[in-house]
C-alpha positions as CSV (number, residue, x, y, z in Angstrom):
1,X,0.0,0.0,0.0
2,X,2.5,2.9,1.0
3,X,5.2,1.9,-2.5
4,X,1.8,2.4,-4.1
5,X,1.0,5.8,-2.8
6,X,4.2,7.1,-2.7
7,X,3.9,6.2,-7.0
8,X,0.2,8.3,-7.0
9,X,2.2,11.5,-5.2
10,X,5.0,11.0,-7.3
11,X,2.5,11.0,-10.6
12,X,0.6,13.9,-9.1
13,X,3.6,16.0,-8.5
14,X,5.1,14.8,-12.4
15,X,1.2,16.1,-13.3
16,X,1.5,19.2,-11.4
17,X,5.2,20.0,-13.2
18,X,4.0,18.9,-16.8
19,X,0.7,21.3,-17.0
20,X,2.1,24.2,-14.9
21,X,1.7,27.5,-16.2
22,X,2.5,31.1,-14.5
23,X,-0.7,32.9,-13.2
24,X,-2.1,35.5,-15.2
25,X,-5.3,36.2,-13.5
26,X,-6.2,39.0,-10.4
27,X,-3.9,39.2,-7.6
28,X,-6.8,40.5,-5.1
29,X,-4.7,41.8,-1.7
30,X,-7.4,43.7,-0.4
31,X,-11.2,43.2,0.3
32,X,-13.1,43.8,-2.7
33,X,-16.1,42.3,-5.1
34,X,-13.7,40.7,-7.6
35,X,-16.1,38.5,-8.8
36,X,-19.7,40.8,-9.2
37,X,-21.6,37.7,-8.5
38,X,-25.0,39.3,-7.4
39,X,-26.6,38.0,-3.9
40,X,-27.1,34.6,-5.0
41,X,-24.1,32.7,-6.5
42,X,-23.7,29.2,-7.0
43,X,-20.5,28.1,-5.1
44,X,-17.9,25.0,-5.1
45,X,-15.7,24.3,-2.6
46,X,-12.9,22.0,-2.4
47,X,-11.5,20.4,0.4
48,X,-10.8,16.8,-0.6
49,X,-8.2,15.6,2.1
50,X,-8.5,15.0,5.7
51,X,-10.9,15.5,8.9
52,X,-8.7,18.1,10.4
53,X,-8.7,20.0,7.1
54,X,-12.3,20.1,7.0
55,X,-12.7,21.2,10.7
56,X,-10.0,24.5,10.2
57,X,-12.1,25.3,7.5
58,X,-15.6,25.8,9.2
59,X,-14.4,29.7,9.5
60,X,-14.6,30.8,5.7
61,X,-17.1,28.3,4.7
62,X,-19.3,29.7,7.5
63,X,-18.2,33.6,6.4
64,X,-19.3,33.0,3.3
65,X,-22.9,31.7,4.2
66,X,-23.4,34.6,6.6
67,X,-22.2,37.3,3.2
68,X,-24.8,35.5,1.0
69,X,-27.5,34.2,2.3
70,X,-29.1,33.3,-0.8
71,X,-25.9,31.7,-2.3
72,X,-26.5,28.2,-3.2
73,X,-23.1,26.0,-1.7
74,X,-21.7,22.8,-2.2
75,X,-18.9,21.1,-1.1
76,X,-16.5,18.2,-2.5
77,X,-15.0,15.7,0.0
78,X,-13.1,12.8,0.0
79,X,-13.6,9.1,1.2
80,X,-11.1,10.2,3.8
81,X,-13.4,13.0,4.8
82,X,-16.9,12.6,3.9
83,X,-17.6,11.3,7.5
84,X,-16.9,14.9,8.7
85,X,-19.8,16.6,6.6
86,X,-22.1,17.3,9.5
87,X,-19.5,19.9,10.7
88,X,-20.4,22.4,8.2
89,X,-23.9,21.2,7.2
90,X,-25.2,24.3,8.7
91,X,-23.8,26.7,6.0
92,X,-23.7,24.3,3.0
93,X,-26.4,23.0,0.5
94,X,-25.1,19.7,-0.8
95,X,-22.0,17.5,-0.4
96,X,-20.3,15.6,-2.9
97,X,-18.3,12.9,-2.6
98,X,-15.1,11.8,-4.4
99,X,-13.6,8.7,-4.1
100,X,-10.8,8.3,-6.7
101,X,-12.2,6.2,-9.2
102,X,-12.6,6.7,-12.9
103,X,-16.5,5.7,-13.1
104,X,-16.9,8.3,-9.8
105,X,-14.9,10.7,-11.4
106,X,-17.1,11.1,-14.9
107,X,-20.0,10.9,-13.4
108,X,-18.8,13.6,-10.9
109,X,-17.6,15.8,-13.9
110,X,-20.6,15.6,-15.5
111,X,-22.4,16.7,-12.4
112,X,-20.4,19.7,-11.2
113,X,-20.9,20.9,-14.8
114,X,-24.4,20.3,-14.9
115,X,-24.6,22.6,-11.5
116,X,-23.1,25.7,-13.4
117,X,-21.1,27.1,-10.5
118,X,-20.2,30.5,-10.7
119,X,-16.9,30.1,-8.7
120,X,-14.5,27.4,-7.2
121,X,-12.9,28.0,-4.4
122,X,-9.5,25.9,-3.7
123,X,-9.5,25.7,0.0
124,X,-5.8,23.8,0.6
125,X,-2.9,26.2,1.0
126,X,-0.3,23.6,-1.4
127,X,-0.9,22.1,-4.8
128,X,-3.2,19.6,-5.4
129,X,-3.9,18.0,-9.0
130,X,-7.3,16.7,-7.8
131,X,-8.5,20.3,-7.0
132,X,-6.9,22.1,-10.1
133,X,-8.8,19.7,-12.4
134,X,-12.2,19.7,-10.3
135,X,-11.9,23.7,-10.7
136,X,-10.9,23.2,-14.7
137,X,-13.2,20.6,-15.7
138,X,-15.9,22.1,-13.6
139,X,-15.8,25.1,-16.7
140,X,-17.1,27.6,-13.8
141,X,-15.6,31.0,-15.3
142,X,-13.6,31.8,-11.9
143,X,-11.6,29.4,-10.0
144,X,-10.3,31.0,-6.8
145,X,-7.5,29.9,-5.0
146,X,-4.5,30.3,-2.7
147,X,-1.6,31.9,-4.1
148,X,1.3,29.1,-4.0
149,X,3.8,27.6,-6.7
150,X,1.2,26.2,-8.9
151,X,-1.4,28.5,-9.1
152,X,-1.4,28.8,-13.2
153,X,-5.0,27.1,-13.4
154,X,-6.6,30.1,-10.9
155,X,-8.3,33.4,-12.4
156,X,-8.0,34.6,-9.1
157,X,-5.5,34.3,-6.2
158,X,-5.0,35.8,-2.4
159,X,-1.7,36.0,-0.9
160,X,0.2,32.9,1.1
161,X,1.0,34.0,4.5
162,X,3.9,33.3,5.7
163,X,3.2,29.3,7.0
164,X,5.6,29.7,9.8
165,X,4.2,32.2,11.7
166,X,0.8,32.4,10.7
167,X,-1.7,29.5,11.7
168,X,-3.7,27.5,8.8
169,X,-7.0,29.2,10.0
170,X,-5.9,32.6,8.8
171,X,-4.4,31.5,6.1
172,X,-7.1,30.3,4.7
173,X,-9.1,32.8,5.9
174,X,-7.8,35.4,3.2
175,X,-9.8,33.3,0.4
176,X,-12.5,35.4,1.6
177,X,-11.3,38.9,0.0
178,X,-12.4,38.5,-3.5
179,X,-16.0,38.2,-2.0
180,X,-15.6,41.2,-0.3
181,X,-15.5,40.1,2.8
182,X,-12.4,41.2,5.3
183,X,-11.0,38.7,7.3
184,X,-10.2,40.5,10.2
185,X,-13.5,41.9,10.8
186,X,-15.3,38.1,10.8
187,X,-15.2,35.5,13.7
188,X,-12.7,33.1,12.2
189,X,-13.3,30.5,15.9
190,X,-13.5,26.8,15.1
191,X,-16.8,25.0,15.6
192,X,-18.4,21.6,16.3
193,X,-22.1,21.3,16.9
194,X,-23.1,18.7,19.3
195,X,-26.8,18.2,20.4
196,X,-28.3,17.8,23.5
197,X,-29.4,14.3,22.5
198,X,-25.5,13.3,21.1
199,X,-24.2,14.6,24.6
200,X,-26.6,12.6,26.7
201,X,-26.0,9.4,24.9
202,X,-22.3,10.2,25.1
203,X,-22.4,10.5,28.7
204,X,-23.8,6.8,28.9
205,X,-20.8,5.5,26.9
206,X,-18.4,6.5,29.6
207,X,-18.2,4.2,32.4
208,X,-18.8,6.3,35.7
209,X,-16.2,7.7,38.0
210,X,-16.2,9.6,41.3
211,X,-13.1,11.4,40.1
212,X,-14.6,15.5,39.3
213,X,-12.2,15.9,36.2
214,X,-11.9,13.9,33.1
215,X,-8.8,13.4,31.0
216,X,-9.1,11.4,27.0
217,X,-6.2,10.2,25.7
218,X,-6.9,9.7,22.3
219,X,-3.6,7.5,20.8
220,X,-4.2,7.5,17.2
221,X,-2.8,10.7,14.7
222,X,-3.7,10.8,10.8
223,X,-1.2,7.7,10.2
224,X,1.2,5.2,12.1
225,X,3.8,7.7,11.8
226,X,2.5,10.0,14.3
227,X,2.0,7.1,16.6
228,X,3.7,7.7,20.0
229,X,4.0,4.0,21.3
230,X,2.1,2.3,24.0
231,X,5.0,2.0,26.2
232,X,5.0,6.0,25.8
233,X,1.3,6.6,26.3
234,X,1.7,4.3,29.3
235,X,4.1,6.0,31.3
236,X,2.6,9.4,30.5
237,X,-1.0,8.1,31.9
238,X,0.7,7.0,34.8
239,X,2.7,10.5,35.3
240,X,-0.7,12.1,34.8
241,X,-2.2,10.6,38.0
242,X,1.2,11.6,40.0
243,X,0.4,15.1,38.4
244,X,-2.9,15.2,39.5
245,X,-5.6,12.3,41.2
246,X,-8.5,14.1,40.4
247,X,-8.3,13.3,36.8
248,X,-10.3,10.1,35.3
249,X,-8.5,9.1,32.4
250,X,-10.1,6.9,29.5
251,X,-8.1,6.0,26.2
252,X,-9.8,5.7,22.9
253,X,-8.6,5.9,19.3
254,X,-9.6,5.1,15.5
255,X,-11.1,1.4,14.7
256,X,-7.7,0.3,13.6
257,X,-5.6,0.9,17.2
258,X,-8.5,-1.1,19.0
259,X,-5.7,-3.1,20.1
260,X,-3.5,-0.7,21.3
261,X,-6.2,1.1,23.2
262,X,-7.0,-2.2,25.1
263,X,-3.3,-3.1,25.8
264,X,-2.6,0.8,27.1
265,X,-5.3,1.3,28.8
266,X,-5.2,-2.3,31.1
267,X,-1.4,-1.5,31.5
268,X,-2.5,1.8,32.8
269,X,-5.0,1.5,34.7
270,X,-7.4,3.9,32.8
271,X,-10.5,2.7,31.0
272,X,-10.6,2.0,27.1
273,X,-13.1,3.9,25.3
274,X,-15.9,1.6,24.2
275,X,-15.9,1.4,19.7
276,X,-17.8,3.8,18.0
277,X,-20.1,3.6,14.9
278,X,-18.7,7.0,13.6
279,X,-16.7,10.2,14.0
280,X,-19.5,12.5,15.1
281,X,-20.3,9.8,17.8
282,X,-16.8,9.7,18.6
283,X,-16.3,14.2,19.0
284,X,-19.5,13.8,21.0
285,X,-18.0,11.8,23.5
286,X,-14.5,13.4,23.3
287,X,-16.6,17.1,24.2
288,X,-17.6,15.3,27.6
289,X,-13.6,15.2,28.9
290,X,-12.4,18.4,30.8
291,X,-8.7,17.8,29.3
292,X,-7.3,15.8,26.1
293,X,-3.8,14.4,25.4
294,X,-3.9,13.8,21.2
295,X,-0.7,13.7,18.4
296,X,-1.5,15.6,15.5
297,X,-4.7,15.2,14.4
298,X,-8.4,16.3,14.1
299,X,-9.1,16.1,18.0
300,X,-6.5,18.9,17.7
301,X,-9.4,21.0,16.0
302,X,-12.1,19.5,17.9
303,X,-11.0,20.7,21.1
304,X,-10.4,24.3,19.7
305,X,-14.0,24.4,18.5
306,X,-15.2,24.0,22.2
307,X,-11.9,25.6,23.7
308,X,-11.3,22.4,25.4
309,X,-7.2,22.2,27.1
310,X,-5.2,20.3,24.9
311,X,-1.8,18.7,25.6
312,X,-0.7,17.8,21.6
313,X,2.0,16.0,20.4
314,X,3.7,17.6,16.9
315,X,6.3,17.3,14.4
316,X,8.5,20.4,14.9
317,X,9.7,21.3,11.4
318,X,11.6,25.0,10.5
319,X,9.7,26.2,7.6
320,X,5.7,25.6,8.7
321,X,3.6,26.3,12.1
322,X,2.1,23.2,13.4
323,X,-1.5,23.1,13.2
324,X,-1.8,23.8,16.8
325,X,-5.5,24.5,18.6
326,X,-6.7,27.7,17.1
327,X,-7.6,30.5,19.8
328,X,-7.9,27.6,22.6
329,X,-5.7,26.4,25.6
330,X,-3.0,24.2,24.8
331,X,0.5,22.6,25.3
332,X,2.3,21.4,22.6
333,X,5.2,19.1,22.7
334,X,8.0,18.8,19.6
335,X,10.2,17.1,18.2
336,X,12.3,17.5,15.0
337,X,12.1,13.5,14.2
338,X,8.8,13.5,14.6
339,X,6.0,12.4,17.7
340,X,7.1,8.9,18.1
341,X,11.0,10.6,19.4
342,X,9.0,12.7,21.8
343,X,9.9,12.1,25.4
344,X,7.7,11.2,28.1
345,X,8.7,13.9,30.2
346,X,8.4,17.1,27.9
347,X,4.7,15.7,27.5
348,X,4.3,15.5,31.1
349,X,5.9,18.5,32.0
350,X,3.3,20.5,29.3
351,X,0.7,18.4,31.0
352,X,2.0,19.5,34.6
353,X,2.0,23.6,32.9
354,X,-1.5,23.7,31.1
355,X,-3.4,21.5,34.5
356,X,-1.7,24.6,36.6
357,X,-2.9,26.9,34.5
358,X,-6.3,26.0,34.0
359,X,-7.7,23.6,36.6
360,X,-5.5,25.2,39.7
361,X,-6.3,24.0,42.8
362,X,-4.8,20.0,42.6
363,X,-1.3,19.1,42.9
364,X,-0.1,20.6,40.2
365,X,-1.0,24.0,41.5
């Protein structure tokens, strides 16, 4: 499987290199109407990657909806993210789906162009073959996008900021110019929705405790290379407690650690979160803890939609910010190798500095 994606990226990128051309469209800096679409348009977007990509980009989508009411907007996911749609079913009208096959993709094509968007709006910050031709073949006469090395295929395009000191939220966030819309004069917050009903039956799912404060651990990242180790997570559960007793701490992950979470959890002694059908099951019962201990990964953006402390564990790298919690309570521990070299005690130390900080009163304070 991985030789096999490494060939698709390496095709994509050949792709990207063959058909690049320099941008010749509007370079739009400032808020303005570059497009004179009227009060109703008929807008794509494209965000066909992961969860967390989705979640960081609630902000515009929902900017957008509040500057045009009357707009009709869809959205193209992936297979990796359709599961994520009721995060922004609020503002949108219709999601499609991708899933990277040639009958999918024709019948896809023929769809988008039968919808007769106005405008596409690129929502990734990098070059992405899959987006450039959704925006081509969707024949919508402007195709808006961030301003990176491969931005030929755009008629219109908003400055990069710089991507190591400004976070992916306001980035992205400067897509909204040619609308006429000013980024720094909108709420650009993350946001979950969780009902009443999803939080009750959440509460059921976790087993009771007499303990007032509750930590999640949550082990899995986007792939096995942001895995920390169960021998890590272990110790770190067990510096929690030393840190602070009134914490109950579960452990819970994607389908695919089940495993893991078992084994860390028993060796632990914390409780394993039980399997869940989905991922809107599995944020509901994540909003119930009063802390979170995640690698890089949408929890990350789940706990800055309800300003939830996070402890997170991230790849530090020189030339781009981590995706850390937007506008939310946090930690973060780094490591140039990546999350599995992390140490045990940097993450309990950050654990030891954010439970000070916001739930003084226990040991650590």
């Amino acid at each position: 499987m991985k030789p096999l994606k490494s060939l698709e990226r390496g095709v994509r990128r050949a792709f990207l290199a063959v058909t690049d051309r320099p941008f010749t469209g509007e370079y739009v800096i400032t808020p303005r109407d570059a497009f004179g679409l009227g009060d109703a348009p008929r807008i794509l977007l494209l965000r066909q990657d992961r969860i967390g990509d989705v979640l960081v980009s609630v902000p515009v989508i929902r900017a957008l909806r509040h500057a045009y009411p009357r707009a009709v907007i869809h959205m193209l996911f992936s297979r990796a993210n359709y599961g994520v749609r009721h995060a922004i079913a609020p503002y949108i009208d219709h999601a499609w789906h991708y899933d990277k096959t040639a009958v999918n993709a024709l019948r896809l094509i023929g769809a988008l162009r039968a919808a007769r968007y106005d405008v596409v709006v690129d929502l990734t910050d990098n070059p992405s073959v899959s987006s450039q031709l959704v925006a081509r073949w969707s024949k919508a006469p402007y195709r808006l996008g961030i301003r990176h090395e491969r931005a030929g295929r755009y008629t219109h395009t908003v400055p990069l900021l710089d991507r190591r000191h400004v976070h992916i939220v306001e980035r992205m966030a400067q897509l909204l110019m040619p609308f006429g819309i000013d980024p720094a004069r909108v709420p650009l917050d993350l946001e979950y929705r969780i009902s009443d009903a999803d939080r009750a039956l959440a509460r059921t799912r976790l087993a009771p405790t007499d303990r007032p404060l509750r930590l999640g651990v949550n082990i899995s990242g986007s792939s096995r290379l942001r895995y920390w180790g169960g021998d890590n997570f272990v110790a770190c559960i067990r510096g929690i407690r030393d840190i602070d007793p009134r914490f109950a701490i579960w452990v819970g992950g994607a389908p695919s650690y089940r495993a893991d979470v078992e084994a860390i959890a028993a060796a632990a002694g914390a409780t394993p979160l039980p399997p869940l059908a989905s991922f809107h099951e599995f944020a509901a019962v994540l909003r119930e803890f009063d802390l979170l201990l995640t690698p890089d990964t949408s929890v990350v953006h789940l706990a800055a939609a309800w300003k939830t402390p996070l402890v997170g564990l991230f790849r530090e790298s020189p030339g781009v910010m981590p995706w850390y919690p937007y506008r939310s309570p946090y930690r973060a521990a780094l490591h140039p190798d990546g999350v599995p070299s992390i140490p045990v005690g940097a993450v309990v130390e950050a654990m030891r500095a954010l439970v000070a900080e916001r739930f003084p009163g226990g040991a650590a304070g």
